[in-house]
Backbone and ligand atoms as CSV (ligand in chain L), in Angstrom:
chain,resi,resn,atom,element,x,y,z
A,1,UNK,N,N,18.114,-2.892,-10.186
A,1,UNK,CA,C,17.425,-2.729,-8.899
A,1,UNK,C,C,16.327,-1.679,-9.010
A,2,UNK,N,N,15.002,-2.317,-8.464
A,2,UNK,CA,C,14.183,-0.922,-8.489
A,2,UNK,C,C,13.529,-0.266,-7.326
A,3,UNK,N,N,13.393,0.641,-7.037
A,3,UNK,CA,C,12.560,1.153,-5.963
A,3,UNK,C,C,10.681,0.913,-5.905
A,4,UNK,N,N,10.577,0.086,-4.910
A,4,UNK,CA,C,9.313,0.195,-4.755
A,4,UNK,C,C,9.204,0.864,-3.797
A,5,UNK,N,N,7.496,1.734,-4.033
A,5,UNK,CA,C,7.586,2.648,-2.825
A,5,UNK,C,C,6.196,2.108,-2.061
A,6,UNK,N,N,6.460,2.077,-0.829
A,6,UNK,CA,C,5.304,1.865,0.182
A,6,UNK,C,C,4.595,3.044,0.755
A,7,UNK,N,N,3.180,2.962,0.286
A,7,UNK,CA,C,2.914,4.303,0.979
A,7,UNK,C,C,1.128,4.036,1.930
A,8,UNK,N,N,1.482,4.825,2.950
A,8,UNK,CA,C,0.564,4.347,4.013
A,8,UNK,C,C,-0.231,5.623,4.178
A,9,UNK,N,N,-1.684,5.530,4.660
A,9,UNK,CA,C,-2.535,6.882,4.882
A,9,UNK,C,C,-2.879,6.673,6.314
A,10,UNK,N,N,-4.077,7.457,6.531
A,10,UNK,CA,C,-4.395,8.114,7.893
A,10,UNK,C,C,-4.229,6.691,9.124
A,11,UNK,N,N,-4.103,7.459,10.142
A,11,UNK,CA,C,-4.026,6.421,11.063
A,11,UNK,C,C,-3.010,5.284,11.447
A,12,UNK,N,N,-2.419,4.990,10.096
A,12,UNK,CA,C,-1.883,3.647,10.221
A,12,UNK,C,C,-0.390,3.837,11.317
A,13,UNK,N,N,0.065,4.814,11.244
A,13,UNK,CA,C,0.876,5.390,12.403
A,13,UNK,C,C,0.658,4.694,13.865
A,14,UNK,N,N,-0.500,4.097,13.790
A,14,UNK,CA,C,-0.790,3.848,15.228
A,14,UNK,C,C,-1.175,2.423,15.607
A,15,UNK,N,N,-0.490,2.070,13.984
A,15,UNK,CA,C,-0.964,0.757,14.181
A,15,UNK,C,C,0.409,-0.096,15.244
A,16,UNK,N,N,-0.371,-1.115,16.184
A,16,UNK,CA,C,0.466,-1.985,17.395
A,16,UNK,C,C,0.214,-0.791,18.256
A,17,UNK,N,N,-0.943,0.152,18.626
A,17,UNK,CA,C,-1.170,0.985,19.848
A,17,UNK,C,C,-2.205,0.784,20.085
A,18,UNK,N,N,-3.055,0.299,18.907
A,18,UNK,CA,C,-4.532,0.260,19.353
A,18,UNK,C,C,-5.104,-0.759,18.618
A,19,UNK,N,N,-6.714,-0.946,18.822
A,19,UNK,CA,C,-6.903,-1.808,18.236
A,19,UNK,C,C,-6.585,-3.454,17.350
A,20,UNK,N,N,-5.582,-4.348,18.554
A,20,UNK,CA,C,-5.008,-5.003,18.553
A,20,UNK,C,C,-5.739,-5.850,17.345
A,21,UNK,N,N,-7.221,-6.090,18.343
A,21,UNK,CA,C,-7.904,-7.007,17.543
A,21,UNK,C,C,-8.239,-7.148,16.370
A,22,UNK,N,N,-8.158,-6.031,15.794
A,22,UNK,CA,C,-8.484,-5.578,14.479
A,22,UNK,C,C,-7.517,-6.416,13.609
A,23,UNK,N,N,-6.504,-5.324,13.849
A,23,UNK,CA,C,-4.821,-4.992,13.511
A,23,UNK,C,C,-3.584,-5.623,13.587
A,24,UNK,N,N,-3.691,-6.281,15.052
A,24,UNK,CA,C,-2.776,-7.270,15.399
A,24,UNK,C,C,-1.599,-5.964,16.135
A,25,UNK,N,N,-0.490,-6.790,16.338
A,25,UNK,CA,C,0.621,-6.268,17.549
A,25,UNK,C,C,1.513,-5.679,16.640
A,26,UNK,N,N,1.715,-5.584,15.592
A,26,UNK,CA,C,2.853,-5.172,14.889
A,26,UNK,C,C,2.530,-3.851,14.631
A,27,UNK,N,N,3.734,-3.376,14.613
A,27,UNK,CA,C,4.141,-1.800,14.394
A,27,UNK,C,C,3.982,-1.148,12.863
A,28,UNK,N,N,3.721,-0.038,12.297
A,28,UNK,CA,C,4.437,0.404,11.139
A,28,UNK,C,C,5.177,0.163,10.722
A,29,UNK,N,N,6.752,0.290,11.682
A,29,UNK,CA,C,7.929,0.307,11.231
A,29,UNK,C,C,7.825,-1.300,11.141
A,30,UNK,N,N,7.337,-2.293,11.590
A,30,UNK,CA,C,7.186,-3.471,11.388
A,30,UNK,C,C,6.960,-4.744,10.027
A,31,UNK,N,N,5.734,-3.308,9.728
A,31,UNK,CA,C,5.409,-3.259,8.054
A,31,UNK,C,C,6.433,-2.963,6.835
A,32,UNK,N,N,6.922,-1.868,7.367
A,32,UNK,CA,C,8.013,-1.326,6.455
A,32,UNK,C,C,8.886,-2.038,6.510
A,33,UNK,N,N,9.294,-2.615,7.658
A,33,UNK,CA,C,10.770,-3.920,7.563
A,33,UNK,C,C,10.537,-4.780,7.331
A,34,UNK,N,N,9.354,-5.708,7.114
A,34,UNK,CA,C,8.913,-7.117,7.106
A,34,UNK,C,C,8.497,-6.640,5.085
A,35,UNK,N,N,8.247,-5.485,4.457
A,35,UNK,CA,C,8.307,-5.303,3.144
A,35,UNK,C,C,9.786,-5.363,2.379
A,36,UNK,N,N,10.832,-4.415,3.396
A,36,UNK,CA,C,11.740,-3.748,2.576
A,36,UNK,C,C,12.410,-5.255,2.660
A,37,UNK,N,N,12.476,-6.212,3.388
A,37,UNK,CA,C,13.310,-7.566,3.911
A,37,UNK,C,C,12.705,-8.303,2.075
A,38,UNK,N,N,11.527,-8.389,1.762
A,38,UNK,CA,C,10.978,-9.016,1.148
A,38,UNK,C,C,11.381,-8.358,-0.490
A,39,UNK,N,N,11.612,-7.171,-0.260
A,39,UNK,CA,C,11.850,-6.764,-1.498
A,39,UNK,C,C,13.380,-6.820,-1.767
A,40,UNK,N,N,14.419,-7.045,-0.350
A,40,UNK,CA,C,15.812,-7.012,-0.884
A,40,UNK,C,C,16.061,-8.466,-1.402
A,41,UNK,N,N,15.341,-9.295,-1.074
A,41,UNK,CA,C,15.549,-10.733,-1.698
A,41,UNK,C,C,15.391,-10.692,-2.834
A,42,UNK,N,N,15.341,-9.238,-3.105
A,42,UNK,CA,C,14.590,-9.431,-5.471
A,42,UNK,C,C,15.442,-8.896,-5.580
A,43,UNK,N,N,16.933,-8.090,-4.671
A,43,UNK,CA,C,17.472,-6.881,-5.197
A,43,UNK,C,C,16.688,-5.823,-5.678
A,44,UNK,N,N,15.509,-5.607,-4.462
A,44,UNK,CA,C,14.999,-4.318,-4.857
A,44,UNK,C,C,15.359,-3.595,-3.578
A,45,UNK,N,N,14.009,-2.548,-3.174
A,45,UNK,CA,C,14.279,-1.909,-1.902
A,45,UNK,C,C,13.054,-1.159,-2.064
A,46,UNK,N,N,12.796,-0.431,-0.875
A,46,UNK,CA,C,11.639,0.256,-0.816
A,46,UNK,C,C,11.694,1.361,-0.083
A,47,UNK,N,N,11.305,2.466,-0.847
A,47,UNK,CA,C,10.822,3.549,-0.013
A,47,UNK,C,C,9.621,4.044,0.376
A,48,UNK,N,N,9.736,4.038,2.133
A,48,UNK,CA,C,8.085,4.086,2.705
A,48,UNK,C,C,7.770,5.272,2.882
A,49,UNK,N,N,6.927,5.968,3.425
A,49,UNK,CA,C,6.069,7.070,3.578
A,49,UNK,C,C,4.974,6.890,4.340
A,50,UNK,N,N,4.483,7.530,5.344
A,50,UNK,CA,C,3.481,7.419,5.945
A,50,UNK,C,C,2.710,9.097,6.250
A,51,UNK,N,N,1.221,9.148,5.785
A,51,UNK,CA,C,0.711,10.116,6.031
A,51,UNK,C,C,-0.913,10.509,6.461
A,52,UNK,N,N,-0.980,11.146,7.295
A,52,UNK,CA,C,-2.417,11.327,7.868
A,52,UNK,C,C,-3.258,12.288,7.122
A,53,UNK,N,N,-2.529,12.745,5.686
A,53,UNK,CA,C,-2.955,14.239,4.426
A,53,UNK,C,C,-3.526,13.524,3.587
A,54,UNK,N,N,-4.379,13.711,2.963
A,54,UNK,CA,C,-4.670,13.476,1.151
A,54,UNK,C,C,-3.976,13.642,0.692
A,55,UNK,N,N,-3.741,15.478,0.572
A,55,UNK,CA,C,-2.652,15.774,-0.368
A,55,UNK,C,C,-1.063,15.288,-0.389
A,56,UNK,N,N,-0.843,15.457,1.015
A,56,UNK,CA,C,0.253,14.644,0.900
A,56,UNK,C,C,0.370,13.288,-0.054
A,57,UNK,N,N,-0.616,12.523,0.159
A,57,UNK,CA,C,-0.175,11.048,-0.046
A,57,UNK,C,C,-0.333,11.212,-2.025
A,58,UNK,N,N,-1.214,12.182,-2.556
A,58,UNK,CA,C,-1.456,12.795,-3.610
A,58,UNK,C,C,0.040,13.094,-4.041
A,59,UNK,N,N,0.936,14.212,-3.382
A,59,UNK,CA,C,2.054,14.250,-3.945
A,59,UNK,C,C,3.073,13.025,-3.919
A,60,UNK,N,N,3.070,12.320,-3.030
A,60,UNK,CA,C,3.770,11.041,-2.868
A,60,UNK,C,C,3.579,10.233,-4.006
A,61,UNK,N,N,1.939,10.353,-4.517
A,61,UNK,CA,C,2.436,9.052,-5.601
A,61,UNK,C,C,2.965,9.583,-6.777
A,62,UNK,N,N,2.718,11.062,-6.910
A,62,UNK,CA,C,2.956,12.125,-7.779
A,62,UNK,C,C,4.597,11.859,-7.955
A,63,UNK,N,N,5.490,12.101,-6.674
A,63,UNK,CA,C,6.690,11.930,-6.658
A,63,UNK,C,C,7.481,10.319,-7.159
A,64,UNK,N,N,6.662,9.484,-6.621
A,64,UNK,CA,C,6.713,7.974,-7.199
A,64,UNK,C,C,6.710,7.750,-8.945
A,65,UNK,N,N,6.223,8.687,-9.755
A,65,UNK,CA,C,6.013,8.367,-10.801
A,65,UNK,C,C,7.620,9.072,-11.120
A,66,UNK,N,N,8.278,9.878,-11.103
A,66,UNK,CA,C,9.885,9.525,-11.253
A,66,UNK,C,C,11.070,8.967,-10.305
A,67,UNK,N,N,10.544,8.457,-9.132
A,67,UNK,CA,C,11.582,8.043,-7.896
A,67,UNK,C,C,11.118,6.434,-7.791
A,68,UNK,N,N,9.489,5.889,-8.498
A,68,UNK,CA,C,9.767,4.624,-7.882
A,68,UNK,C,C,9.350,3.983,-9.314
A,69,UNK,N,N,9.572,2.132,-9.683
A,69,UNK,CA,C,8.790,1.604,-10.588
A,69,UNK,C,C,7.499,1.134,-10.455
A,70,UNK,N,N,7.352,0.912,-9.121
A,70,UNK,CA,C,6.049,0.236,-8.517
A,70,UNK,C,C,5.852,0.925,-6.762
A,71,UNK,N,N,4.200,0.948,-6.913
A,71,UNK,CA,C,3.977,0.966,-5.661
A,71,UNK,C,C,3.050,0.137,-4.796
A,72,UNK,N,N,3.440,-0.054,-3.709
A,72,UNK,CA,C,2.279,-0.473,-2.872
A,72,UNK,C,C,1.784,0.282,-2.020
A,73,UNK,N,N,0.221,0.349,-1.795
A,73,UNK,CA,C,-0.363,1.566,-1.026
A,73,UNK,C,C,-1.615,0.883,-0.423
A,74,UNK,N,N,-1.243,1.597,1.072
A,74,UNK,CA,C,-2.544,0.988,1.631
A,74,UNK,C,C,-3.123,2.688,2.348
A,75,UNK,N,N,-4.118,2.518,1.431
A,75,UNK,CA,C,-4.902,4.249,1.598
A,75,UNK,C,C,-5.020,4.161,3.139
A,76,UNK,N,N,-5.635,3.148,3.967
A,76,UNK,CA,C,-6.296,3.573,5.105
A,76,UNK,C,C,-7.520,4.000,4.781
A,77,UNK,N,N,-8.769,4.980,5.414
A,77,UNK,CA,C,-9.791,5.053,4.508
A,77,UNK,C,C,-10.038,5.847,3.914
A,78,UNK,N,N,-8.856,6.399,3.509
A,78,UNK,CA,C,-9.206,6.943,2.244
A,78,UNK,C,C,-9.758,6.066,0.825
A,79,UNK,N,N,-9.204,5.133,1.295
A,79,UNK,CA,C,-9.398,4.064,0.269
A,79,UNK,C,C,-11.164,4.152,0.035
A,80,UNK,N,N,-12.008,4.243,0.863
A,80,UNK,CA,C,-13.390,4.324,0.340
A,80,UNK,C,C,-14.051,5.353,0.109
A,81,UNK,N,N,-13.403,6.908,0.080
A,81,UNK,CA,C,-13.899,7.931,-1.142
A,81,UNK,C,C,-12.748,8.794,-1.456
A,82,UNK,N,N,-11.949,8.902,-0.980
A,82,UNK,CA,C,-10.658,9.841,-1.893
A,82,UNK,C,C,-10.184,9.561,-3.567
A,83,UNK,N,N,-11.493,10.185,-3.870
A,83,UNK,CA,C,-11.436,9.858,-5.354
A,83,UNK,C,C,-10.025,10.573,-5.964
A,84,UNK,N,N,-9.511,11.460,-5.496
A,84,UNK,CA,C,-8.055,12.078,-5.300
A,84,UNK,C,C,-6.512,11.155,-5.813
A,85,UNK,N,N,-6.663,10.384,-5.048
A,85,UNK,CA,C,-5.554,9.246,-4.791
A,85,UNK,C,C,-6.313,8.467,-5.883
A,86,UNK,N,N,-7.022,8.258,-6.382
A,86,UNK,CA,C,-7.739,7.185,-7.613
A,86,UNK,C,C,-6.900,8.009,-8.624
A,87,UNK,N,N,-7.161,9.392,-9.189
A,87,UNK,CA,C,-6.633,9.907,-9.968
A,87,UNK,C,C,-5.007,9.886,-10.147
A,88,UNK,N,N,-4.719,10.306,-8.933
A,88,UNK,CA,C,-3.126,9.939,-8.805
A,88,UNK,C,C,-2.403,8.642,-9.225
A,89,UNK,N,N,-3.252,7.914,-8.635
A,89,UNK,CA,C,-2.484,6.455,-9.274
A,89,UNK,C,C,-2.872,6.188,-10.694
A,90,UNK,N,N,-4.119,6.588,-11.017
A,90,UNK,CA,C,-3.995,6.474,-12.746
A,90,UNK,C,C,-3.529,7.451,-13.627
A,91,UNK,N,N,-2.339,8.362,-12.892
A,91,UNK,CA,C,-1.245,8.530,-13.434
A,91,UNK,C,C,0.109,7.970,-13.504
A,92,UNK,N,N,-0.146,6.878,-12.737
A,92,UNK,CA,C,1.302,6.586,-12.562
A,92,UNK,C,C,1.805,5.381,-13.160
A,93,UNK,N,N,2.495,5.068,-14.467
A,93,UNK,CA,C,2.796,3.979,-14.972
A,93,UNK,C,C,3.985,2.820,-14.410
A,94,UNK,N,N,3.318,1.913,-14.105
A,94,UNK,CA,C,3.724,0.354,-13.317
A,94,UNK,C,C,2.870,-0.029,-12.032
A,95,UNK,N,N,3.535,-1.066,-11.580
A,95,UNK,CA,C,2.409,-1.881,-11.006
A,95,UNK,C,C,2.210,-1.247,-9.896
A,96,UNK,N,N,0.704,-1.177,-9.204
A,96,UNK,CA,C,0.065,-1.018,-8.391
A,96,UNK,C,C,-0.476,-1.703,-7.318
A,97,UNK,N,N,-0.571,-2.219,-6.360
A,97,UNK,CA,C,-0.714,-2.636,-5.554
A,97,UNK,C,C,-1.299,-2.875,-4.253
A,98,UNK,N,N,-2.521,-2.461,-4.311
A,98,UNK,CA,C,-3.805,-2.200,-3.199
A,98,UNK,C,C,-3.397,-3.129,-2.096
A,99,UNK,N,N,-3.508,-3.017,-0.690
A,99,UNK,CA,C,-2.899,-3.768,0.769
A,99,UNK,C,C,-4.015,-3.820,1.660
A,100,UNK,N,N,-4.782,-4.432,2.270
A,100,UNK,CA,C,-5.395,-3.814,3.408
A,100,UNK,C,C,-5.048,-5.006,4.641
A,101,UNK,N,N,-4.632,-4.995,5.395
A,101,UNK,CA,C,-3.994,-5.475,6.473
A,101,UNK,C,C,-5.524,-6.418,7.408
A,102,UNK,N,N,-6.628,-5.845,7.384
A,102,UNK,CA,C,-8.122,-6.387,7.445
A,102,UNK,C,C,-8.852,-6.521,6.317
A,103,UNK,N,N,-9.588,-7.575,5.950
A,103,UNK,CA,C,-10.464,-7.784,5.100
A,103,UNK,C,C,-11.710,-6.625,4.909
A,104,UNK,N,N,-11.394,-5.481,4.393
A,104,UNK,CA,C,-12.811,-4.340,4.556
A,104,UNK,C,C,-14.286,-4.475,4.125
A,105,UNK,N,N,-13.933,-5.849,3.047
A,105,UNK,CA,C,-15.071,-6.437,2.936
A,105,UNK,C,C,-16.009,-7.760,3.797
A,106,UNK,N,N,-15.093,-7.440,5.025
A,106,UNK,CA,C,-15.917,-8.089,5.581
A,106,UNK,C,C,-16.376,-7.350,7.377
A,107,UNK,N,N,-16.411,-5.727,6.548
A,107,UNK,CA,C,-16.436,-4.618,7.735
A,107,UNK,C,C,-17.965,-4.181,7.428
A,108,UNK,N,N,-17.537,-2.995,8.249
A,108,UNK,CA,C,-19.182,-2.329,7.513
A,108,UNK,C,C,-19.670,-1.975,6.493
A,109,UNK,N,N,-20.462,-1.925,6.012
A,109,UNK,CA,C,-20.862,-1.679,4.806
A,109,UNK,C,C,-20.189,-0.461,4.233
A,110,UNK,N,N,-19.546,0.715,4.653
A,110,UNK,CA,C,-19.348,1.676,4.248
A,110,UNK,C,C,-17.541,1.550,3.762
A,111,UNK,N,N,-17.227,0.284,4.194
A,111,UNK,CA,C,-15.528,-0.153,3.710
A,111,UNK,C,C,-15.609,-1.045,2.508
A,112,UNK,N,N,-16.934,-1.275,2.116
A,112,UNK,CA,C,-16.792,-2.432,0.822
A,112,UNK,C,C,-16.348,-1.765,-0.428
A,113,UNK,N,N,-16.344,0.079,-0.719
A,113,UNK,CA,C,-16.003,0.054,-1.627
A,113,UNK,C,C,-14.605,0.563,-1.535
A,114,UNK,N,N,-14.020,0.469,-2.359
A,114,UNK,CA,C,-12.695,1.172,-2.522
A,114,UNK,C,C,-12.604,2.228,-4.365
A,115,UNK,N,N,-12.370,3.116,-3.762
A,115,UNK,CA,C,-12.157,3.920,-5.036
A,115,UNK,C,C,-10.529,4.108,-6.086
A,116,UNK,N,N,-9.488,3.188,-5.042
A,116,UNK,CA,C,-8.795,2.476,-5.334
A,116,UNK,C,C,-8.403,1.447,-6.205
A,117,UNK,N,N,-9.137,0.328,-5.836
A,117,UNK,CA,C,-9.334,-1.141,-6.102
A,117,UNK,C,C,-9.698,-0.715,-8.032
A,118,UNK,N,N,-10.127,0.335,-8.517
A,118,UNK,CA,C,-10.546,0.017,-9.982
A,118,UNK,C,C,-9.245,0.916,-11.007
A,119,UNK,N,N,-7.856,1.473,-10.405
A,119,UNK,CA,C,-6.695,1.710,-11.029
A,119,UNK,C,C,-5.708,0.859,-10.312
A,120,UNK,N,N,-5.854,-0.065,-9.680
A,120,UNK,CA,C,-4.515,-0.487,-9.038
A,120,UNK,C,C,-4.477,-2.107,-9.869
A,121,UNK,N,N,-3.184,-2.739,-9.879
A,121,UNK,CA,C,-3.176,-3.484,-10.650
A,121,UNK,C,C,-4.003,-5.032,-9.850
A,122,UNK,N,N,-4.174,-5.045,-8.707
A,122,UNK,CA,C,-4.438,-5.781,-8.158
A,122,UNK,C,C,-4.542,-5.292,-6.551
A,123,UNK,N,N,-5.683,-5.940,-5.907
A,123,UNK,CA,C,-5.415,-5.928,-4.408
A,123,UNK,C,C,-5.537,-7.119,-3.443
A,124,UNK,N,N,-4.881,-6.852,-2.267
A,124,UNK,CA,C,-4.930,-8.039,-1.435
A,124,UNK,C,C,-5.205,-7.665,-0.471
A,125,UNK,N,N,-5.919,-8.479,0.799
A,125,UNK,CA,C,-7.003,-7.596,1.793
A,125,UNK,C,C,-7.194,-9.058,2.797
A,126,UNK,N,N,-6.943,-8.574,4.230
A,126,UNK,CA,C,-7.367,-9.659,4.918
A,126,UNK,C,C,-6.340,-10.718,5.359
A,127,UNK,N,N,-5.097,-10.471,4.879
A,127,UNK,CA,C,-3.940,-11.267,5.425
A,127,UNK,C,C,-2.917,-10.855,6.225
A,128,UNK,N,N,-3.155,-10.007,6.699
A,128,UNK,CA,C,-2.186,-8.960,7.172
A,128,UNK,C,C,-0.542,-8.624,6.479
A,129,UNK,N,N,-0.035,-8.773,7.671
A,129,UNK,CA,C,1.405,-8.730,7.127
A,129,UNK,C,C,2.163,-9.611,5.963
A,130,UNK,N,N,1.546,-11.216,5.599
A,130,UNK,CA,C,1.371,-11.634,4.869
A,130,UNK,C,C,1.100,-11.259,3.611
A,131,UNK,N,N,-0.230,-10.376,3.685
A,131,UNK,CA,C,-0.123,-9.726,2.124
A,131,UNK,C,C,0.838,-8.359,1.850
A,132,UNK,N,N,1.211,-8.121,2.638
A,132,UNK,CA,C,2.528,-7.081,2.310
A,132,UNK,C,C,3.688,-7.945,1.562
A,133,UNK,N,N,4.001,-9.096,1.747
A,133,UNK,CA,C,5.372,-10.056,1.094
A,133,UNK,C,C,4.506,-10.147,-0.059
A,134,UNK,N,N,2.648,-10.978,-0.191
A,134,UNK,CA,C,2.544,-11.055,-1.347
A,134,UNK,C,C,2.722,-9.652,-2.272
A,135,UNK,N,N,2.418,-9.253,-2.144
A,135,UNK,CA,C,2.259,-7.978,-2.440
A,135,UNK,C,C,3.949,-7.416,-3.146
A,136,UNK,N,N,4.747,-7.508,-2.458
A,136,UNK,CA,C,6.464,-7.156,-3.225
A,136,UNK,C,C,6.174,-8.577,-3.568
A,137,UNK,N,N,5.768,-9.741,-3.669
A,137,UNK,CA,C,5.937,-10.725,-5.200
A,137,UNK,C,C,5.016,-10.183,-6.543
A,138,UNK,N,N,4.443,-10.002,-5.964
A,138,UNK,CA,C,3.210,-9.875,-7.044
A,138,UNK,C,C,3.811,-8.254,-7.740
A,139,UNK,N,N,4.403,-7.410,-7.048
A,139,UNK,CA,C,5.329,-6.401,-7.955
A,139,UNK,C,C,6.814,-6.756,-8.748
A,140,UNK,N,N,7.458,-7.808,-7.923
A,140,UNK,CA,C,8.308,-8.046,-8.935
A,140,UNK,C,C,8.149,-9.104,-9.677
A,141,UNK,N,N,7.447,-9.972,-9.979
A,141,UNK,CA,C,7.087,-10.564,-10.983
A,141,UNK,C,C,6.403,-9.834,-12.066
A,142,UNK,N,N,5.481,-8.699,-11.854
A,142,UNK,CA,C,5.200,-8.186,-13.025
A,142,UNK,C,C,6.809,-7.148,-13.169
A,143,UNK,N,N,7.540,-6.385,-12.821
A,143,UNK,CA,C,8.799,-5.848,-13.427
A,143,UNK,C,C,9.428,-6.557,-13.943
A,144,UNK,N,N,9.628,-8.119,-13.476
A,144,UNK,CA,C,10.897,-8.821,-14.500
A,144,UNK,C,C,9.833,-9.376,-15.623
A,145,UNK,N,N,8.662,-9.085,-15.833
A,145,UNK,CA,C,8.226,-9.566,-17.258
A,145,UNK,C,C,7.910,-8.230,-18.159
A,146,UNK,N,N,8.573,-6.978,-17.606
A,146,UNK,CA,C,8.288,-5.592,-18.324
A,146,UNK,C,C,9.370,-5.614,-19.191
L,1,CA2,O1,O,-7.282,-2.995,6.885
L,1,CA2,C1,C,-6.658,-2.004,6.482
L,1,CA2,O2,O,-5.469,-2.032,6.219
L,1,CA2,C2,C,-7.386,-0.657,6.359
L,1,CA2,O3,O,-6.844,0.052,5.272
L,1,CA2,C3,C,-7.138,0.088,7.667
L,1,CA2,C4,C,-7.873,1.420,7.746
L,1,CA2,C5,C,-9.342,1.223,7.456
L,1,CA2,O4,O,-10.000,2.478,7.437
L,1,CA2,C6,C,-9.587,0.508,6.146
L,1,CA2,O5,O,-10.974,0.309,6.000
L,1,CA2,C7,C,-8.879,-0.829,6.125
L,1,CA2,C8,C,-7.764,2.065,9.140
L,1,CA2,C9,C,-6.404,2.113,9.674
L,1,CA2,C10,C,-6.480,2.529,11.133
L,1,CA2,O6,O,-5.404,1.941,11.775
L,1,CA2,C11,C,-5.382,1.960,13.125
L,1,CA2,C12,C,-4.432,1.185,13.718
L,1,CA2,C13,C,-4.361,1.151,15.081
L,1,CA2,C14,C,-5.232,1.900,15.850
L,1,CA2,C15,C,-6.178,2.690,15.235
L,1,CA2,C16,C,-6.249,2.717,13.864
């Protein structure tokens, strides 16, 4: 069994309070249960985290590199300059997993890049809650071929 860890940045706390249209009706804790559901079907599990810090989310993946095998992380926007969290995750050996719940490439110009997207093993963007399940497949299929 392995621990994947879910880890969420600024704002997302508030997601199902605002910005429906964006975002849609679902909660955080919504995210986190509609993941951890998806990952116990592998006999895995997940530990989430949610934070509105850099550093925080900096020590989180920091802590992930002996508490989890894989993570999934959806920066929030940090994702388009926290070159910080880039470094962090290209310390951390196993799969990676970029999330964005909206397509950012199809936002303003200032969400197209991600400083993310070039250490993570893959990302998925634009499906919402949907790409959170892909997302625990696409991590345990790469662990059972490690
Ligand atoms: O689409 C995503 O998942 C994002 O990571 C969400 C970030 C945004 O900055 C990225 O470009 C794309 C923002 C999350 C803000 O979430 C809120 C939810 C409800 C109300 C207000 C903000």
């Amino acid at each position: 069994m392995a621990v994947i860890a879910l880890l969420h940045g600024p704002n997302l706390n508030l997601l199902g309070q605002r910005e429906p249209h964006i975002y849609g009706s679902a909660t955080l804790d919504d995210y986190v249960a509609v993941t951890s559901a998806a990952a116990e079907r592998h006999g895995h599990s997940v530990a989430a985290f949610q934070t509105n810090h850099e550093g925080r989310l900096v020590d989180a993946i920091h802590a992930a590199r002996a508490d989890a095998a894989a993570i999934i992380i959806n920066p929030g926007a940090f994702t388009h300059y926290a070159w910080a969290l880039h470094d962090a995750l290209a310390a951390f050996n196993g799969p990676i997993i970029e999330v964005h719940i909206s397509n950012p490439n199809a936002r303003e110009p200032w969400r197209h890049t991600s400083v993310v997207a070039p250490v993570a093993t893959g990302s998925i963007m634009g499906l919402g809650m949907h790409g959170y399940e892909l997302a625990v497949e696409a991590v345990v299929r790469r662990l059972e071929a490690q």
